[in-house]
N, C-alpha and C positions, 0 to 999 in steps of 0.2 A: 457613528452607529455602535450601537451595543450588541457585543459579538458574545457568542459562548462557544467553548470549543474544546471537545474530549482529546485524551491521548496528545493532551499539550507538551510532556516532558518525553514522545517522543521523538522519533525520527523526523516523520512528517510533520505531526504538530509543533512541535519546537520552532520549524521554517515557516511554519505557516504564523502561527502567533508572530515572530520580526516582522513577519508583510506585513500583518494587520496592525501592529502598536507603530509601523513607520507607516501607514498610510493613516495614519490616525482614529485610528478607532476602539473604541474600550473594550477591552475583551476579558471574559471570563472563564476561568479554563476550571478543570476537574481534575484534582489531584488525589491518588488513594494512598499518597504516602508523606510525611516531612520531605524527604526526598524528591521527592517530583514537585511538591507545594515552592519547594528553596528555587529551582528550576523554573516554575513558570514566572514566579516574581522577579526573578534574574531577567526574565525575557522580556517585561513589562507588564503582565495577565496579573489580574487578579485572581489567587487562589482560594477556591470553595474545595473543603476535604470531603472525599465521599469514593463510591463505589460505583461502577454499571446495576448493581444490584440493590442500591440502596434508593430506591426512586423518589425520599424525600430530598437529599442529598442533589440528585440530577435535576428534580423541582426548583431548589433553590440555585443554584448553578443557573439555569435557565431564565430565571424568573430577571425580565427586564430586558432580554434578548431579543432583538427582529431578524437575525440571524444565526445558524448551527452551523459548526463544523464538527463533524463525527469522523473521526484517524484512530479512536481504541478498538484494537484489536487483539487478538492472542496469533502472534506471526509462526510461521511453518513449524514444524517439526517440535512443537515447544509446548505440548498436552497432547492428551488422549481424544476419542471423538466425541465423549460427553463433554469435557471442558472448551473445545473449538466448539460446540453446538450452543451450550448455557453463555461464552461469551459473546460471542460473534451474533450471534443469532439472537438468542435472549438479550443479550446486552445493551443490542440494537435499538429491542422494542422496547427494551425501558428507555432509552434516549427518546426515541419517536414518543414517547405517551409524555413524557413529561415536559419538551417542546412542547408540544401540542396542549396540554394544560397550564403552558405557562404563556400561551399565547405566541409563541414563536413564529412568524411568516412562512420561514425557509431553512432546510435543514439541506444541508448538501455531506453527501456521504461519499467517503474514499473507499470506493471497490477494485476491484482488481479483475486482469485477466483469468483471474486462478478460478474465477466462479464459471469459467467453458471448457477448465480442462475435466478429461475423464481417461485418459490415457493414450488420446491421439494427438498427432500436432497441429497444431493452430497457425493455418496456412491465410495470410493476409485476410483475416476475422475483420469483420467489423458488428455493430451495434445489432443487426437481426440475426445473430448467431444465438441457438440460446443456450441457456443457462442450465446445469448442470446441477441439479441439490443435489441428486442421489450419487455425484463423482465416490470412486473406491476411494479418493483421498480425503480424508477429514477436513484439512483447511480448505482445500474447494469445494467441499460440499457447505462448507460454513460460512463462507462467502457468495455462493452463490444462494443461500437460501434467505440470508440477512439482506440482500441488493433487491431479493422479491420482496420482500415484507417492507422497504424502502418505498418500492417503486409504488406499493400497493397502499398505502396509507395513507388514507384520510386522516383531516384535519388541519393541514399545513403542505404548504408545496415542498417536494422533497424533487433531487437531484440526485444523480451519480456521476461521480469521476471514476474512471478506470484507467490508470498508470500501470506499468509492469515492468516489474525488473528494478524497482527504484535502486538509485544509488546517488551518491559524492557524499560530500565532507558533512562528515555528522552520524553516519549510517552507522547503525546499531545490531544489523540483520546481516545482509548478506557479505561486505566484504569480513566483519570477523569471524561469519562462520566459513568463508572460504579461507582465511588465515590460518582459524584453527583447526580445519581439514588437511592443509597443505603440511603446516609443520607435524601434526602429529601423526603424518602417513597414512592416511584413511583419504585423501584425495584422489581421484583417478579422472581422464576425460571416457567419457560411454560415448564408445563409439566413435572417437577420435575429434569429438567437440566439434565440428565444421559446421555443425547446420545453422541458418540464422535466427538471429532473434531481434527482438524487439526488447530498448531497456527505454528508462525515465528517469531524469536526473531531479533531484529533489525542488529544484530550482521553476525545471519546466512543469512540476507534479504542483506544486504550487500558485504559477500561473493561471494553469487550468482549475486548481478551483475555487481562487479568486472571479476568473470570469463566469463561471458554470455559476454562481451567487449570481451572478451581475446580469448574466443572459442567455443563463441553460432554461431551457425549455421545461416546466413543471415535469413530471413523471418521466424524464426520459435519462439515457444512459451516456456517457461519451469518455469514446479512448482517448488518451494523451498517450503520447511517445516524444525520445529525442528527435523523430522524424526522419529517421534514417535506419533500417535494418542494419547490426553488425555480427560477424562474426564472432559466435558466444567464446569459442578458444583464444579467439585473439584479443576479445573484449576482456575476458578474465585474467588473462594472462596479464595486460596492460592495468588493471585496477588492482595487481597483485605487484607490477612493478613499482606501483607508487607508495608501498610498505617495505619496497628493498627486498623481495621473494623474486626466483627465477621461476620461468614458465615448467608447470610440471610434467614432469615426461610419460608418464603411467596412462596407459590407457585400455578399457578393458571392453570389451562386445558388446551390443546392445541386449544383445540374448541373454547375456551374463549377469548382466543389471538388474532383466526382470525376474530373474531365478534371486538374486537377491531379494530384490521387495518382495519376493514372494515370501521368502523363509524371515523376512522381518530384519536382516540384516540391514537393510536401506531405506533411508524414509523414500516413500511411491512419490510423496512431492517435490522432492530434493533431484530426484531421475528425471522425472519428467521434465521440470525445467531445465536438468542438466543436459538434457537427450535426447530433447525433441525440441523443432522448428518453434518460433511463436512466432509471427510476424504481424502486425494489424496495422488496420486502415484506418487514418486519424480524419479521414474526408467529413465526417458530420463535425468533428471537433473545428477544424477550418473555416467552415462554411458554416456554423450555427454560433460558434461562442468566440471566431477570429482569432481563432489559438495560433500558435508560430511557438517553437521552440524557445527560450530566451536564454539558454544557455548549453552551448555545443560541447561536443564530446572532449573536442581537444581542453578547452575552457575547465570545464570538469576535472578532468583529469591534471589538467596540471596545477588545479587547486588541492588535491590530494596529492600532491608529492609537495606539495609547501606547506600544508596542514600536519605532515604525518612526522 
């Protein structure tokens, strides 16, 4: 099958294109740089050079595809709310219009938990929780308003995965920026990090949406997790030991946190996931798309201490 598939030279996409060139299928990925273009042909994809914005660009990218994978995005903390809004969101819908004019089936899109935060925690959430555009945080609101205009789109059956927390070997986001928090002293636990969370390891984020392709229900949403809540203190601490860093001791009030992102000292998305619960219910992901984890915690983790 002929696959096309944005945000190839990332995190996610990068895992995902191996699945697809070893399960044999010809994939076409979207590169806006030399750099990413060298990357997807390293991984097997054929490179089309173009933009989220350039819709001839995504037209040809597409053009010959019965299937989409969309993984570009603009990740946390990393622009302002017009740049989260024009890519996430706009970015989106030039994906969706040029699939859909190039004839594309099925377009399955990697959305996140971050489209239900708004400042509360997400206490075993699942799929009729809803969705958040207007969240105080930019990339939630840009996620959850890009997962609408997904979910809403004629023309081609579209899909949603929702992983959270991604992480292991390859990860471009969150272990170097907890690296780079730790060593340059700007890390602290809010609130003394105990509450649980929900992660997804790049492996099992992959899984899900190979099967979400294969036999997610048109228009509908579904969580993936490792399938097991952990402890965010102990989890961070453990994905910080497999870089040779000791667990950091600093920790500061929850009260304290949000007098921060109030004066703009702190990104609000960075707290929130640092400092509040997420937990979710992968029940529709089990029973609808026969999801199972395919790669455990321990498994993970001690491919990052062999990788690092």
């Amino acid at each position: 099958m002929d696959v096309f598939v944005t945000g190839g030279s990332g995190f996610v996409g990068a895992a995902l294109i191996r699945r697809l060139v070893a399960d044999g299928h010809a994939v076409r990925a979207l590169a806006r740089s030399d750099r990413a273009a060298r990357t997807v042909v390293d991984l097997g994809a054929t490179a089309v050079r173009g933009d989220l914005d350039d819709a001839a660009s995504l037209r040809e990218a597409a053009r010959g595809a019965e299937l989409a994978f969309h993984s570009a995005a603009r990740t946390p903390g990393s622009g302002s709310r017009a740049e989260f809004l024009r890519d996430n969101v706009n970015g989106t819908l030039g994906v969706l219009e040029a699939c859909r004019d190039a004839g594309v089936r099925r377009l399955v899109h990697v959305g996140s938990e971050a489209g239900l935060r708004n400042g509360q925690p997400l206490v075993n959430v699942n799929e009729t929780v809803a969705l958040q555009p207007n969240s105080k945080a930019a990339y939630a609101a840009s996620k959850a308003r890009a997962e609408a205009a997904v979910l809403g789109f004629d023309g081609l059956e579209t899909v949603v995965l929702r992983p959270c927390m991604i992480w292991g070997r390859g990860d471009t986001t969150l272990l170097p920026s907890l690296v780079s928090a730790v060593r340059s002293g700007k890390f602290a636990w809010i609130g003394g990090g105990r509450q649980r969370v929900d992660a997804t390891h790049v492996d099992n984020v992959v899984e899900g949406l190979v099967l979400a392709a294969t036999k997610g229900r048109a228009g509908q949403a579904y969580f993936v997790t490792d399938g097991q809540p952990v402890v965010f203190r102990e989890f961070v601490a453990e994905l910080l030991a497999t870089q040779g860093i000791p667990e950091p001791a600093r920790s500061i009030p929850g009260g304290l946190a949000k007098i921060a992102v109030a004066l703009g000292a702190v990104d609000r998305m960075a707290a929130w996931v640092s400092g509040q619960e997420c937990t979710i219910d992968i029940a529709k992901a089990r029973s609808e798309l026969g999801y199972a984890p395919v790669r455990s915690l321990a498994d993970g983790l001690a491919e990052l201490r062999e990788s690092s």
